[in-house]
DODO-366737 format. One record per residue (C-alpha): residue number from 1; y negated, z negated, x. Coordinates in steps of 0.2 Angstrom, whole numbers. Each point is the difference from the previous one (the first is absolute). Layout:
residues N
+-----+-------+-------+-------+
| pos | north |    up |  east |
+-----+-------+-------+-------+
| NUM |     Y |     Z |     X |
...
+-----+-------+-------+-------+
END
This chain:
residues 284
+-----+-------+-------+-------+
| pos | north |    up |  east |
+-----+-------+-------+-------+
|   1 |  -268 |   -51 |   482 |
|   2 |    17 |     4 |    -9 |
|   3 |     1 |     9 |   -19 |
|   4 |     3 |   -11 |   -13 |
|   5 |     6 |     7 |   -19 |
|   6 |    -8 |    -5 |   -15 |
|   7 |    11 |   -15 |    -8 |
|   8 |    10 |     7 |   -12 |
|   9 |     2 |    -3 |   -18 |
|  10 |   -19 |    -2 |     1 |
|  11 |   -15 |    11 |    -5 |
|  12 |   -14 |   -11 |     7 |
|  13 |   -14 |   -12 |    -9 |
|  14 |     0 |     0 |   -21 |
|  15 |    -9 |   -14 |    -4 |
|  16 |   -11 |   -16 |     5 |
|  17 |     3 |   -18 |   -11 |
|  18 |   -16 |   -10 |    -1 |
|  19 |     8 |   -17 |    -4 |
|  20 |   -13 |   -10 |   -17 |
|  21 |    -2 |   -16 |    -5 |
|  22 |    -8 |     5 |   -18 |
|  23 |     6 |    19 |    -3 |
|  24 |   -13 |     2 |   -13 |
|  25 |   -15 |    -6 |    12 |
|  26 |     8 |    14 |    10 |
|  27 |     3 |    15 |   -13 |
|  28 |   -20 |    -6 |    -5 |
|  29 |    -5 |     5 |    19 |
|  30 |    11 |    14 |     4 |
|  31 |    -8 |     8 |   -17 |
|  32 |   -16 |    -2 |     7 |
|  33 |     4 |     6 |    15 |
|  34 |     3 |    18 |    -8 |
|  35 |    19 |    -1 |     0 |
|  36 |    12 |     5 |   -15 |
|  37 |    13 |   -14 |    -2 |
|  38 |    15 |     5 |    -8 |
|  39 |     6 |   -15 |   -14 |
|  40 |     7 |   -15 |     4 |
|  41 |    17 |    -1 |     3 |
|  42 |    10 |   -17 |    -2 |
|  43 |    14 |     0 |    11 |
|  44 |    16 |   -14 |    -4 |
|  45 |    -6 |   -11 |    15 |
|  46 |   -14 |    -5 |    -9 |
|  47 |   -14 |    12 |    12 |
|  48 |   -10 |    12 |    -8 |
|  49 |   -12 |    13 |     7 |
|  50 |    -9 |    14 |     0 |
|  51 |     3 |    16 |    12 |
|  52 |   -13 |    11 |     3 |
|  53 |     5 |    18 |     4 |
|  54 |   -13 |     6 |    10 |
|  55 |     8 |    18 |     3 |
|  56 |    15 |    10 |    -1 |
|  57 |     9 |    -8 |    16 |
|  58 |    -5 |   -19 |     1 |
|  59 |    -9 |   -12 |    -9 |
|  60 |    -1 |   -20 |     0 |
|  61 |     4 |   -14 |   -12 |
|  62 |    -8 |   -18 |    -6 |
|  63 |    15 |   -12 |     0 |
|  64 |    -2 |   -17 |    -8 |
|  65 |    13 |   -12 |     2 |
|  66 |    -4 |   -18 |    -8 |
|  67 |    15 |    -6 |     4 |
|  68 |    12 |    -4 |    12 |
|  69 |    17 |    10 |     0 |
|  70 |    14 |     5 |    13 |
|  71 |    -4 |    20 |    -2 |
|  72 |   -19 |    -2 |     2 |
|  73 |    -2 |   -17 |    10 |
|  74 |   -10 |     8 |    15 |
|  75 |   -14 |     6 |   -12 |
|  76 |     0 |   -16 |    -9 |
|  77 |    -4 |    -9 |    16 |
|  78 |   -10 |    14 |     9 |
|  79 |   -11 |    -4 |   -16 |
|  80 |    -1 |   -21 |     4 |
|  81 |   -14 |     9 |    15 |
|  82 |    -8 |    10 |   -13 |
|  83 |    -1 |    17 |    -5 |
|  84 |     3 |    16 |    10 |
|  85 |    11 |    13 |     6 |
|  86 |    16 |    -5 |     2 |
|  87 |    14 |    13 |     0 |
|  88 |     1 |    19 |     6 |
|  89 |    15 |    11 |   -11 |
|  90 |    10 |    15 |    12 |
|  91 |     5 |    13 |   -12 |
|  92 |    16 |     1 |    -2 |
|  93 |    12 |    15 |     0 |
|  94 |    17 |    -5 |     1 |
|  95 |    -1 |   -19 |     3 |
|  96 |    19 |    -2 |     6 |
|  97 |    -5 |    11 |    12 |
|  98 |   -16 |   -10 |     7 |
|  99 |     8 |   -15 |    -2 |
| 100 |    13 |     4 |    12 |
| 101 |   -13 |     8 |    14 |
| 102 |   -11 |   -17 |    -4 |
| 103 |    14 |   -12 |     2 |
| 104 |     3 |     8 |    18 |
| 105 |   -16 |    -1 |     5 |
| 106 |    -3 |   -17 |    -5 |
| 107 |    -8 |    -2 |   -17 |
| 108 |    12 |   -12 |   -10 |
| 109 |     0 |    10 |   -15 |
| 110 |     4 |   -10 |   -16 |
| 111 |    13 |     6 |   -14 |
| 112 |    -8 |    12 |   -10 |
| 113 |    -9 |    -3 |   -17 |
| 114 |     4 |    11 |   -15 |
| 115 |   -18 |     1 |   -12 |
| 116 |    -5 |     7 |   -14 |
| 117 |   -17 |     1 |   -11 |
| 118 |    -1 |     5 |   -17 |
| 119 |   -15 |    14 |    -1 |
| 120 |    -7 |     0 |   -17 |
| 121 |   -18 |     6 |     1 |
| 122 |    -7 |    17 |     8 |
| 123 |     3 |    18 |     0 |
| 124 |    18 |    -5 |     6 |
| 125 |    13 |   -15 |    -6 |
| 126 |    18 |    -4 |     4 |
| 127 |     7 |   -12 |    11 |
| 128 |    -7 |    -1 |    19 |
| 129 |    15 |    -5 |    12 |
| 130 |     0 |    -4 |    19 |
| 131 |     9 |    -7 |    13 |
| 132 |   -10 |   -14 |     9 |
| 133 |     7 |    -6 |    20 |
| 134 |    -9 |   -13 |     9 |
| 135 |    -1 |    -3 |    18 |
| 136 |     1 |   -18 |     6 |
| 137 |   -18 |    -4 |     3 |
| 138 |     1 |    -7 |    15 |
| 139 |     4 |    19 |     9 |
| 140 |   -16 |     4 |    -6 |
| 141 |   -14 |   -10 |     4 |
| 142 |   -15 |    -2 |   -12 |
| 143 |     8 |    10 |   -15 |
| 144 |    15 |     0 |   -14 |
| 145 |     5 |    16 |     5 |
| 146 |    14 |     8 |   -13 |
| 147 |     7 |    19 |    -4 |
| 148 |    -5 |     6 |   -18 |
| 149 |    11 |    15 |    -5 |
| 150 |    -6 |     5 |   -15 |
| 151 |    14 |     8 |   -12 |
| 152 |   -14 |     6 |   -13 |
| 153 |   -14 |     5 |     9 |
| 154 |    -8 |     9 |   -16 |
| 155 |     1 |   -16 |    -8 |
| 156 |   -13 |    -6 |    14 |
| 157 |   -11 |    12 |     5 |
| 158 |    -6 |     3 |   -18 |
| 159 |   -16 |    14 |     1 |
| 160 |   -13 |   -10 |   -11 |
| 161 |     3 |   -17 |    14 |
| 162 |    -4 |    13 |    13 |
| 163 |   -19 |     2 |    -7 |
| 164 |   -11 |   -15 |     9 |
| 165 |   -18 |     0 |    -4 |
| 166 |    -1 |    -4 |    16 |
| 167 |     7 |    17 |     6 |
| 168 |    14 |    -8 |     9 |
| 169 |    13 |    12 |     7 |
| 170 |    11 |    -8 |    10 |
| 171 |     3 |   -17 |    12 |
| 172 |    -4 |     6 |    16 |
| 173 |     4 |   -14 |    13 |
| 174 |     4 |   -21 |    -3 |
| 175 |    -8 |   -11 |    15 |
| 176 |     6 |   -13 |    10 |
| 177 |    -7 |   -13 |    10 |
| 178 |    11 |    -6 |    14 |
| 179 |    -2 |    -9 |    16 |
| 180 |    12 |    10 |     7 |
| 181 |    -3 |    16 |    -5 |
| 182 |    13 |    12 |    11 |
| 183 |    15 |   -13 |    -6 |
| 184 |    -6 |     0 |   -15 |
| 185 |    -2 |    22 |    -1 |
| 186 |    17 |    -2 |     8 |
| 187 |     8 |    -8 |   -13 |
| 188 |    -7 |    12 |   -15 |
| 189 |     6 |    16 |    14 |
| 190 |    18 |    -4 |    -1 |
| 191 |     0 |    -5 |   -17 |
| 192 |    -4 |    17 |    -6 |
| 193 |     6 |    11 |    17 |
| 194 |   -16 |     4 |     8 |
| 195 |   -12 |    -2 |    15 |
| 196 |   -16 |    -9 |    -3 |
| 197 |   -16 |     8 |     4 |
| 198 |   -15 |    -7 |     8 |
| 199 |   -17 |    -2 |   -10 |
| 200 |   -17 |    -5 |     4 |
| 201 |     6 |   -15 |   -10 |
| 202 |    17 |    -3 |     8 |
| 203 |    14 |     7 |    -7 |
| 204 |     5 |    13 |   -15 |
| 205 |    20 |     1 |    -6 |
| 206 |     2 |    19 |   -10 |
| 207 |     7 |    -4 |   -15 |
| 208 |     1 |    15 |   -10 |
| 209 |   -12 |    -3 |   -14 |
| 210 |    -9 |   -12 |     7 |
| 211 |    -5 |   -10 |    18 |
| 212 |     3 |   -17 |     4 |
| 213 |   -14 |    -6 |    15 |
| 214 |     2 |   -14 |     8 |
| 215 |   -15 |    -9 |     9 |
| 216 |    -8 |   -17 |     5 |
| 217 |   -11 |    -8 |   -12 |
| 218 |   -14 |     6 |    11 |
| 219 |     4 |    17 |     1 |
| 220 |     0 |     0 |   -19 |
| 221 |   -14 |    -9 |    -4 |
| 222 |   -10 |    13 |    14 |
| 223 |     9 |    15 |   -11 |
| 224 |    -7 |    -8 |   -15 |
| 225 |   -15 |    -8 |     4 |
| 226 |    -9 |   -14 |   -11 |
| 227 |    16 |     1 |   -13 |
| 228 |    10 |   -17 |    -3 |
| 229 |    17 |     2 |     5 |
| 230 |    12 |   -13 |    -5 |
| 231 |     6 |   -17 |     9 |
| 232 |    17 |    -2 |     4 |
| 233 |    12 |    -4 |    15 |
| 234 |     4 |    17 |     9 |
| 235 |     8 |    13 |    -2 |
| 236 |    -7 |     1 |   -18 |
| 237 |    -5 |    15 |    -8 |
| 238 |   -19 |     1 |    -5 |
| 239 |    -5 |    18 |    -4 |
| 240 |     5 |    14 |   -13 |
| 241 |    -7 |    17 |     2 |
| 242 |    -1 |    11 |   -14 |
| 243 |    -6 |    19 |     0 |
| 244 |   -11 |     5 |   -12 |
| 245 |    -6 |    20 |    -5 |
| 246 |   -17 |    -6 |     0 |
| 247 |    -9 |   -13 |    11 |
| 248 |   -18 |     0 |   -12 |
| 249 |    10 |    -2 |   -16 |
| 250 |     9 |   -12 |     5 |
| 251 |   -16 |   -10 |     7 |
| 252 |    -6 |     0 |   -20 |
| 253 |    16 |    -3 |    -4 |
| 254 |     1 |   -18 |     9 |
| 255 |   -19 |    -4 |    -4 |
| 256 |     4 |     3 |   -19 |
| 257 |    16 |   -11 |     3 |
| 258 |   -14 |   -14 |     8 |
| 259 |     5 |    -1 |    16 |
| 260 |    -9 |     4 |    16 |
| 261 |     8 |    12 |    11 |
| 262 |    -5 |    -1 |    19 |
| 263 |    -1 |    18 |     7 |
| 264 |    10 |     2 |    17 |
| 265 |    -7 |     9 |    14 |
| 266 |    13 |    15 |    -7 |
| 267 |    -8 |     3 |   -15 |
| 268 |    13 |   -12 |    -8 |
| 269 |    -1 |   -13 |   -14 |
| 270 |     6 |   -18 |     3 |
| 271 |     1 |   -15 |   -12 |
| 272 |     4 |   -17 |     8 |
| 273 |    16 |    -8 |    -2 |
| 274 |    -5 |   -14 |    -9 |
| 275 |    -5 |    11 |   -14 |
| 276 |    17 |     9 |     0 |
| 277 |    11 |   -13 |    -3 |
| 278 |     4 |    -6 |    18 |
| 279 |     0 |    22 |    10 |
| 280 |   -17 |     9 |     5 |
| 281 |     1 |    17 |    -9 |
| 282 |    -7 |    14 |     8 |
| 283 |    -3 |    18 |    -9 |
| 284 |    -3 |    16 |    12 |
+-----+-------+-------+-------+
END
């Protein structure tokens, strides 16, 4: 087995997009899940969304696009199938950088986008700017996969989104199903430099913050026993792991919410994907 070096220009996961039909079905559900949403945001494509900043190094994001349009057209159509998790973000740290390694290796990455927000509420406010780069989805299988440098980070990670009633800390691994799981692992490898690892599962890529595992939809459904996990052609992704301080609190959390919470054989809490907008969430 040769070395391989981390892609450059790239600092591993940031955040996970579940892609939403009705954004305020979904703000209503995350809420009772225990999560902190930060506001909406509007963006000038006509989306919206909440992100949901689980901790100081990742978080994920409800995206609604009602719409279609040439920036957002894959979440659009991903959303024909219904809801779910559509998209994983790299955190970018110099995306002229990555986008030169990425374009070697394959990836097709598009022209970058210059964004901005206006942050108006909370303990912070000025104007949120980042640099978006997407990669041709057809170089990676069952995802949107795009860099996220983030200019104003302070603007983000604002302390009183980081306080979940749920105790959630941090996104600790995303899930895919795949037929294939060592091509698909493969592909995930060499996007971010790295060897992928065997699990009881199938297959686990490090990505800094956060894991992305890789599985057939038996070996995930044996994972997580009795939970519903969603229907879609593979690779898709179907699971979003969140770690929480405290496993019993977050239990009385989720029954206060009104959902039922199946308890996995490692102390974990799962709630069924079709409760959780289109991804079975799973708290440990």
């Amino acid at each position: 087995m040769h070395a391989v070096a981390p892609t450059p220009g790239i600092a591993g996961f940031d955040h996970a997009v579940i892609a939403v039909r009705d954004l305020d079905a979904a703000q209503d559900i995350y809420s009772r899940l225990g999560f902190t949403l930060m506001p909406r945001g509007h963006h000038s494509t006509g989306s919206s969304n909440h992100n949901i900043m689980v901790g100081p190094d990742n978080y994920f994001e409800l995206l609604s696009v009602p719409a279609p349009n040439p920036m957002q057209s894959y979440f659009y159509e991903f959303n024909q199938k219904g809801d779910g998790m559509a998209a994983l973000a790299l955190k970018g740290t110099d995306w002229q950088t990555a986008t030169m390694a990425l374009r070697e290796k394959g990836f097709e990455p598009a022209p970058p986008l210059q964004l901005s927000r206006e942050v108006k509420e909370g303990s912070r406010t000025g104007t949120a700017s980042f640099t978006i780069t997407n990669l041709a989805p057809k170089t990676t299988p069952g995802a949107q996969v795009f860099m996220c440098q983030h200019h104003t980070p302070e603007l983000v990670w604002l302390p009183e989104l980081m306080r979940h009633a749920n105790g959630a800390h941090a996104v600790a691994a995303v899930a895919f199903i795949a037929d294939n799981v060592a091509h698909q692992a493969g592909i995930y490898a060499k996007l971010l430099g790295t060897w992928p690892e065997r699990i009881a599962e199938g297959m686990r890529v490090e990505a800094s913050t956060a894991a992305i595992a890789v599985c057939t939809r038996q070996a995930l459904q044996a994972r997580l026993a009795g939970v519903d996990l969603p229907e879609r052609a593979a690779p898709h992704l179907a699971a979003l792991f969140i770690r929480v301080r405290d496993r019993q609190e977050t239990y009385a959390t989720l029954r206060a919410g009104n959902f039922n919470p199946k308890r996995m054989g490692d102390g974990s809490w799962a709630i069924d994907a079709r409760d959780a907008c289109g991804v079975a969430v799973v708290f440990g």
